[in-house]
N, C-alpha and C positions, 0 to 999 in steps of 0.2 A: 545182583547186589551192587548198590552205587554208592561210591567212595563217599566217606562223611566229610561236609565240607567245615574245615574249622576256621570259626576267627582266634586269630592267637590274641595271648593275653598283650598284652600295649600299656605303654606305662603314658598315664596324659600330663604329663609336667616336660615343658618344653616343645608339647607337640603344639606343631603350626594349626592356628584357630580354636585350639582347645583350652578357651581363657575362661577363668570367674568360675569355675567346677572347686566343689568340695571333694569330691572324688575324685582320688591321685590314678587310679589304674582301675585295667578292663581284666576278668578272669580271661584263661581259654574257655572258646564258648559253641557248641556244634551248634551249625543249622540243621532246621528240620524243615521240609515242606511242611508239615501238617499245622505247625504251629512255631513262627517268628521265633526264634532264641532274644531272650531279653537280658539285659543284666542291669538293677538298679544304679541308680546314679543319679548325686546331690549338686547342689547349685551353691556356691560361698551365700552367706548372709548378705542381704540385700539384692541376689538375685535371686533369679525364677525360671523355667523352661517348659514348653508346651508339653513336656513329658515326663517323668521319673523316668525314663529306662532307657540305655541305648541299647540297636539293633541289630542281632548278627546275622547281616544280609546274604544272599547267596552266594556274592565273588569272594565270601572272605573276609570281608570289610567291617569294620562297626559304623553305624548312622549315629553321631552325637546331636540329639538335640542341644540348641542354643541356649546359653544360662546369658539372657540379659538382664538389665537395669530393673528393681522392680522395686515402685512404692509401698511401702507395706500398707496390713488392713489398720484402720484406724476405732477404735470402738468409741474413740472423744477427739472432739477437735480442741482440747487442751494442752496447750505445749507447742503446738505451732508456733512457728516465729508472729509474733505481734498479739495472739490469742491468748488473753489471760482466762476468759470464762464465756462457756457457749450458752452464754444469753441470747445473745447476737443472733443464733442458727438455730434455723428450725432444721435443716440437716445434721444431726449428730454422730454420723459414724461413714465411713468408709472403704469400697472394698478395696482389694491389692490391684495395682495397676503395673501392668508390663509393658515396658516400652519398647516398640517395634525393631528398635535394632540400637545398638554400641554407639550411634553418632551422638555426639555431645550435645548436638542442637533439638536431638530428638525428644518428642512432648506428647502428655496424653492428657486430655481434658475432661472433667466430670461435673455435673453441673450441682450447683450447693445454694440452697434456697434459705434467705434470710428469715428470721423470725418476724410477727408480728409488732410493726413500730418501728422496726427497721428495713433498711433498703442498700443498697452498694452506690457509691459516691458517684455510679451513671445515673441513680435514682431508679434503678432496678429492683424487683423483691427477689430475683438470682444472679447466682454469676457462674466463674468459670473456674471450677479448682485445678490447677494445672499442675503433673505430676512433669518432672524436670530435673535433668541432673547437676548438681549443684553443689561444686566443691569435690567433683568425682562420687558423689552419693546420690540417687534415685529420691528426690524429696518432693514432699508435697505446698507447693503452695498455696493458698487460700485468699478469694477476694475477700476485701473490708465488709462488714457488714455492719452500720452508723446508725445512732437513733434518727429516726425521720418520719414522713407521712407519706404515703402510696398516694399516687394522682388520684384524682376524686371527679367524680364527675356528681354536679349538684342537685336534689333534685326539683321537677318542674315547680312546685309549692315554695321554693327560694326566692325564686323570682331572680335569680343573680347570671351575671355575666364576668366572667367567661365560662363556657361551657362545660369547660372541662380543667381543673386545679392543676398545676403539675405538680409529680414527682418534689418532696421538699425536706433537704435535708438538715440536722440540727447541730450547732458547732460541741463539739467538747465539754461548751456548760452547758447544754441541753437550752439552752436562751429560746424562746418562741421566734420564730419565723413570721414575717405579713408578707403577704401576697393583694396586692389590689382587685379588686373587684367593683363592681356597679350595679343597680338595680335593673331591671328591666325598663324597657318604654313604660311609660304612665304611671310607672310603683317610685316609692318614697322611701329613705333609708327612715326607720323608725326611732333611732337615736341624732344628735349634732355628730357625734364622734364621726373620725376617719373611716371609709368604709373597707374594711379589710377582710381578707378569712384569715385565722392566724392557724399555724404546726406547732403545736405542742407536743410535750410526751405523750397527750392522753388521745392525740389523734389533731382534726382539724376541729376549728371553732368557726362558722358561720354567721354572721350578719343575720338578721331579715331585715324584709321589704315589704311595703305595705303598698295598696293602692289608692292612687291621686284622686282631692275631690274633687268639686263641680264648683264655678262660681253662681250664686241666686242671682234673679233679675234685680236690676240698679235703673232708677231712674233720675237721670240729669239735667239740674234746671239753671237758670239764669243766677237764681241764688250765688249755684257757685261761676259765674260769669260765662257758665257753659249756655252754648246753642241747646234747645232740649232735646233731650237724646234718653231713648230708654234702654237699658242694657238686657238683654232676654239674659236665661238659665243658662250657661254655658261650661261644658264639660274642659276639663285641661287636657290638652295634648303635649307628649313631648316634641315632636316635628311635627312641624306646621304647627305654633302656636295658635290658639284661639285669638284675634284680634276685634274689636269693633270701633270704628271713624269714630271723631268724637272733633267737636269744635268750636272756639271760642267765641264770645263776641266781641262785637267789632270795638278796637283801641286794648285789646286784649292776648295775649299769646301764650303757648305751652311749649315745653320741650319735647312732645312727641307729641302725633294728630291721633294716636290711637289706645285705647282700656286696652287690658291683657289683663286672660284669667291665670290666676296661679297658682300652683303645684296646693297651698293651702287652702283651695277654694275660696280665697278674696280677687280683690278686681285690685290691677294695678292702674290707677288713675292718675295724670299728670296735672298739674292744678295749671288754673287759665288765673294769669296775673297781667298787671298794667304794663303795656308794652311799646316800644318805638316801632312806627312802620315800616313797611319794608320799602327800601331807598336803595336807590341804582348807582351803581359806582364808576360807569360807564365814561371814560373821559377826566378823569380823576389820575395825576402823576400819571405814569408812565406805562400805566395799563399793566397786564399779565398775570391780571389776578384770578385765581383759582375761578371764582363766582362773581357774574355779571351785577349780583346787586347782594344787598344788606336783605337780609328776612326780619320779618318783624320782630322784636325783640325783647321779651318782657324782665318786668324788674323785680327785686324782691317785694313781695307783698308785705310787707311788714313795715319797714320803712322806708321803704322805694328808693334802694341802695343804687346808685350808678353799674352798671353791668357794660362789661370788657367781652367784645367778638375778636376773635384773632382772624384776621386777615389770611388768604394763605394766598401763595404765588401760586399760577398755572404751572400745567405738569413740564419739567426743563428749565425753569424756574424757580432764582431764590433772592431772598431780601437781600438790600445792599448793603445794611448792616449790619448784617447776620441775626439780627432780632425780626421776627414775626411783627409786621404792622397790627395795630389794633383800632377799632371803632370802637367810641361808648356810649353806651346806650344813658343819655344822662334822667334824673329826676323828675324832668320838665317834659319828659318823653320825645326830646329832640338829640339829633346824633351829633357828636362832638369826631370829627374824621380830622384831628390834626398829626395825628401819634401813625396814618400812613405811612408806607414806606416803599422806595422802588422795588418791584421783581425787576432781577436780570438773571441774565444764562448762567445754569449752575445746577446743581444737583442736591437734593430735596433730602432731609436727614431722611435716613433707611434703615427700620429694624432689620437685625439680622437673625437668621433662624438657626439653630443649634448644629442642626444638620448640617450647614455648610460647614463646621469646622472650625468656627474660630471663636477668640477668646472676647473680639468685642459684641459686644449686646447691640448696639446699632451702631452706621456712620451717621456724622455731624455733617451741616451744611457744607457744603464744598463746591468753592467757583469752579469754573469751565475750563479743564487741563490741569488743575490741582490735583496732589494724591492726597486720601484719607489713608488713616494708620488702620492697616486690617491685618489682625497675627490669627497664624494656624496654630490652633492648640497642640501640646505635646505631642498628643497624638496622628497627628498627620504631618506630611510635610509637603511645604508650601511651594508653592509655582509662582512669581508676577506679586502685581501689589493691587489697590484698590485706586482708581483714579475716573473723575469725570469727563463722559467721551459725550459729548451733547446731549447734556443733562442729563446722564444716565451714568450709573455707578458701573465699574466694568471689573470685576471681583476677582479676585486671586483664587488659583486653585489650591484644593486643600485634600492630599490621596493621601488615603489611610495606612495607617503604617504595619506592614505584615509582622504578624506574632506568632511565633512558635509556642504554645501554649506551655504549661508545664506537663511534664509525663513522668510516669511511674515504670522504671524499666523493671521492676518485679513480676515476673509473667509474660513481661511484652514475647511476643514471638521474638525469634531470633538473636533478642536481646541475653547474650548468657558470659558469663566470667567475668561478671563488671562488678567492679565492689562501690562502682558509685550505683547508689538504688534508686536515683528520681535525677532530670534534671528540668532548673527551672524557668518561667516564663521568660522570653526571651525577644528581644526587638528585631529585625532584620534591616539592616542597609544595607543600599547598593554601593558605597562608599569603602567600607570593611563589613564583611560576611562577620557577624557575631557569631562568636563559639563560648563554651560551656563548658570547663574543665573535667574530664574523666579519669577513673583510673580503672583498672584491671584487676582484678584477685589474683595474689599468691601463685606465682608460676605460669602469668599469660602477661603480653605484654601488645599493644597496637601502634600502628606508626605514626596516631597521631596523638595528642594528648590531650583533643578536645573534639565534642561533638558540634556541628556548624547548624545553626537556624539558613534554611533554603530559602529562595525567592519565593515559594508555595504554602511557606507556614510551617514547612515539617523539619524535626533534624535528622540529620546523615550522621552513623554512628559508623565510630572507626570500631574494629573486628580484633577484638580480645584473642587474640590467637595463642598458644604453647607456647612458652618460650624456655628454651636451656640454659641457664643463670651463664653470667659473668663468673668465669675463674681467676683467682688469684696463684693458685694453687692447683695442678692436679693431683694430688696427694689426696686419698680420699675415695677418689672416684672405684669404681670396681674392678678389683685386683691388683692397683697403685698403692705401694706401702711407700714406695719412695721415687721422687723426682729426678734422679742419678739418673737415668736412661732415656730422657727427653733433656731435648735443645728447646722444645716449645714452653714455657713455663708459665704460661695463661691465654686464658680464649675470651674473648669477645661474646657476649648475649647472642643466641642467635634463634629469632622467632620463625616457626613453621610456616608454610605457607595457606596453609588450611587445617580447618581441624578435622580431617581425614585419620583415620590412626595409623595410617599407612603412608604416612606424610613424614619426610625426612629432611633434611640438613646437611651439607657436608664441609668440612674446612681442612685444610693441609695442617698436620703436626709432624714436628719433623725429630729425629730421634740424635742422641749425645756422639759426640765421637765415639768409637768403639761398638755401637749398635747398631740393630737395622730391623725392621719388620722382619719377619719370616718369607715375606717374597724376595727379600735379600735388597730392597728397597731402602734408601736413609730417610725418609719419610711416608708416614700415611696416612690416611683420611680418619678425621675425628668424627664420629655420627650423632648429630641431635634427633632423637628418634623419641616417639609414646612408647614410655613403659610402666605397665601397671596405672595405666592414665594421665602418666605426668610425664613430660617435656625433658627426657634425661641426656645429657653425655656417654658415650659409648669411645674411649679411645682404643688406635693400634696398640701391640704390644710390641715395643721396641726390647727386642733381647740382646744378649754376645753374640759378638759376631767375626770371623775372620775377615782384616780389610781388604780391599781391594790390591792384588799383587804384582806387578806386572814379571815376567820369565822373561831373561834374555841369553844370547850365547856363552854370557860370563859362566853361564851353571852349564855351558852344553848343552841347553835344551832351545826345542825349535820356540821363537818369541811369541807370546802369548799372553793375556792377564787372567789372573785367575781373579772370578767376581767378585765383589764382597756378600758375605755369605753369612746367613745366621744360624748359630750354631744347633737352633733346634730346625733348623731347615730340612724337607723331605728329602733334599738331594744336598749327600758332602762333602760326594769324590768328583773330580772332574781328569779326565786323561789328560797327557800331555804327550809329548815326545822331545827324542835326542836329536840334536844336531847327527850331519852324515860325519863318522868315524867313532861314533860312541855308543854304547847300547847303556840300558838299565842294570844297578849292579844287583838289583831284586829281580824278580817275578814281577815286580806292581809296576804299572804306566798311570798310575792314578797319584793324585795331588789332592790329600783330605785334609777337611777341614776339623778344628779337634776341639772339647769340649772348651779350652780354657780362650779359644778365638786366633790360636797358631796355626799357622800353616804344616803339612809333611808333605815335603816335596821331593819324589825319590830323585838317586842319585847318579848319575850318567857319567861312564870312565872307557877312556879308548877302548878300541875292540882293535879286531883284522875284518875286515872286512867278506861279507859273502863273496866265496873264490868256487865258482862251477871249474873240475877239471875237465881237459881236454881229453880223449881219444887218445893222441896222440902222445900226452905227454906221461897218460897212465901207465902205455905200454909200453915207454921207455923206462917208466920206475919200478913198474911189475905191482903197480895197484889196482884194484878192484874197478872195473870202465865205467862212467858217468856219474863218479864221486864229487859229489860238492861240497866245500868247507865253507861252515857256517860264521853267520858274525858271534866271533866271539871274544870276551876281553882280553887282552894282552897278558893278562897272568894267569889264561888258561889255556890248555890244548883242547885239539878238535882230533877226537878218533877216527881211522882212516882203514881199511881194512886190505891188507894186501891177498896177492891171488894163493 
């Protein structure tokens, strides 16, 4: 027969790790080999545990399962923060989700699929429901789920480019969306309009494209002052236009030598009109012009208007009076070259392209070692200036300026106790780090009061830690009805160092004349500690107490102090002793301390002193041999026993 092993009953209020239980205690409970002893056991509302029942193990023990955090089932996602109506989700229900352990930071993810039309503000058709505790509650958060259109990829019969639509979301008035688009090679938008796909509610709206025609055979006669020239059938291409030579006769000229067929299946033709010949410039001022001579040059055919060639300077070269020389082609089809002008060294107006950064559209003429005026748009910031270094423009740099985007610290990982919910777009310079004002929820506090945009784009968030308020008062706190027994009479905020629940605080509080801790101490440690999930105050108890005393020979007693001592102290005698020729006029050598904070200090009065007799002098008295007389007070005798 082997002894029944019992777990005793256990009360769980107060026991260490045994938090968040509905269930206040454990019956007595035998084990059995054959089969575990169980005894049911609840979890408080809002949590949950891998078990209903704890376990009466072999040494004796109960095994408690863990009651953690836990999101409840959801059967609607109505009532969430920000969700008025789940139009929005094709996910509509939820199961319960248990988070892996008590750390504040800890998070459990489920994934929540948008409805039709709609997507999440990544332009996703999911996202990520994240179960998190918030405000000391296990809650469910939920990504956005916004009207929009899901990426689209076109198909071949479009004829459109790009390949593939993105992800497109719609603002709050549901307004349509354009997205640019193009035809393919050789296809033609079949409307004038812009060519767009637009997002609407109803989905995407598509363009078509149609294909390019052909130009017929054209034949070209003297008629129109053309050399004769016959144009075959010629298909349109988009790269590598179609072209064919085409050429005037002689005392006649075009603005271009070649027909082009086009997108409309016509020929674009240049007309050959009455023209001045081509004439060399060669030796003419001061040289440095772009082109060695005049092209032949025709005039309006209609009424044979005078026609303006603008001269231009070779490359590193520019006019001397900052106007373009010009030749003109006059009536008489003779060239009028008075309105020339010198090139000299200098630098040639210069479109400027977007890309570089800056806000002008080109530079202006500019002499040799002049600056033009070049500004870096807001958005970058600028290096140098723009100036001509042998005839060449030498451009300012223009580096883009880092932006920490806007972010939604609702779900962010690690992001928890912030009662600011987003922060926004944000510049960075190397001059002042830009920050972003934060604040903390209700009983956390961080050491800094702003979040900083990084040299990298990202922000550095300061850490919403626990904090134990600012007292004015400890009156209040637990089992403090009155301030009388503290010299401390406010504390300082004082934040955890992590959110560990095991994470503490300490500060000296020190206790009123007349009291002392129970270690007999006139100060002790105030504790900022987690309780019940929140950042609370724990102070010593300063009680009555006897003060510190010091004993000297005045009283007869050997010099000593007696400590200062609290009256509910485990120890409240302390011995003492008499000076030599005094004894105690009691039994007691103890010095106690007494309910109302007085001392009892017994009372020490002459004695005689311990007298061993002699041998010697017993047998001359006729006393009893090796009789010794005790100390004893002077108003008493010491009995002696004769033979």
């Amino acid at each position: 027969c082997t002894p029944k092993i019992i777990c005793p009953a256990v009360s769980l209020i107060g026991l260490p790790g045994a938090v968040n239980y509905l269930t206040t205690s454990l019956l007595q409970t035998v084990f059995t080999l054959a089969t575990q002893a169980k005894v049911t056991i609840a979890c408080l509302p809002g949590f949950s545990c891998s078990s209903t029942s704890a376990t009466c193990n072999a040494d004796g023990t109960f095994t408690l399962p863990a009651c953690l955090p836990t999101c409840p089932k959801l059967t609607s996602l109505v009532g969430l923060t920000g969700i008025t109506s789940a139009v929005n989700y094709l996910t509509t229900s939820l199961s319960p989700a248990r988070l892996p352990s008590l750390d504040l930071a800890s998070t459990l993810t489920t994934t929540v699929r948008c409805a039709l039309g709609f997507a999440t503000i990544t332009g996703s058709t999911s996202g990520l429901g994240v179960c998190s505790i918030i405000n000391g509650v296990a809650t469910w958060t939920m990504p956005a789920c916004v009207a929009g259109c899901a990426a689209l990829k076109p198909t071949t019969a479009s004829m459109l480019v790009p390949a593939l639509l993105p992800a497109t979301l719609l603002s709050e008035l549901l307004t349509p969306v354009t997205v640019a688009v193009s035809c393919l090679l050789d296809y033609i938008s079949t409307t004038n309009l812009p060519l767009v796909a637009t997002c609407t509610t109803g989905g995407w709206v598509l363009p078509t494209c149609a294909a390019k025609l052909s130009c017929p055979p054209l034949a070209l006669t003297s008629a129109g002052n053309f050399v004769d020239t016959n144009l075959l059938e010629t298909a349109f291409r988009t790269v590598r236009k179609i072209t064919v030579p085409i050429q005037c006769l002689t005392g006649f000229a075009s603005k271009s030598s070649v027909a082009t067929c086009q997108a409309d299946g016509t020929w674009l033709i240049p007309a050959c009109v009455p023209a001045c010949p081509q004439t060399t410039l060669t030796g003419l001022m001061s040289g440095n012009f772009a082109s060695a001579s005049l092209p032949a040059t025709g005039l309006l055919t209609d009424v044979l208007t005078p026609v303006k060639v603008i001269i231009s300077c070779a490359k590193g070269f520019i006019s001397s009076t900052g106007i373009l020389g010009t030749a003109t082609c006059r009536s008489d089809l003779t060239w009028d070259l008075s309105a020339l002008t010198n090139c000299v060294v200098g630098c040639a107006q210069r479109s400027l392209s977007s890309s570089l950064g800056l806000i002008q559209k080109f530079l202006p003429l500019t002499l040799e070692g002049a600056d033009a005026t070049a500004t870096c748009t807001s958005d970058y910031v600028q290096s140098g200036v723009a100036s001509c270094t042998n005839g060449f423009f030498v451009l300012p740099t223009c580096t883009p300026k880092i932006i920490c985007p806007a972010v939604s610290l609702i779900g962010l990982p690690g992001a928890v106790n912030y009662l600011t919910t987003s922060l926004l777009q944000t510049v960075f310079t190397l001059a002042t780090q830009a920050k972003v004002t934060i604040a903390c929820l209700p009983g956390f506090s961080c050491s800094s009061t702003s979040a900083t945009c990084n040299a990298d784009g990202t922000f550095t968030l300061p850490a919403c830690l626990p904090t134990c308020p600012k007292l004015t008062s400890l009156v209040g706190l637990t089992g403090i009805t009155s301030a009388v027994n503290y010299l401390t009479t406010s504390l300082s905020p004082a934040r955890l160092p992590s959110l560990d629940l095991a994470s503490t605080l300490t500060t000296t509080v020190r206790c009123a004349l007349g009291f002392a801790t129970i270690t007999g101490s006139t100060s002790g440690l105030g504790v900022c500690s987690i309780i019940n999930g929140v950042a609370t105050w724990t102070m010593p108890a300063c009680v009555g107490s006897c003060p510190q005393t010091p004993l000297t020979s005045v009283l007869n007693l050997v010099s000593k102090t007696l400590p200062l001592t609290a009256t509910s102290a485990p120890t409240l005698s302390f011995p003492v002793s008499c000076v030599s020729g005094f004894a105690f006029a009691s039994t007691s050598n103890m010095a106690t301390c007494n309910a109302d904070g007085s001392w009892t200090i017994p009372q020490c009065l002459r004695a005689c002193p311990l007298k061993p007799l002699t041998s010697a002098l017993t047998s001359l008295l006729g006393l009893v041999s090796s009789t010794t007389l005790p100390l004893t007070l002077t108003t008493l005798t010491a009995p002696i026993t004769c033979l």
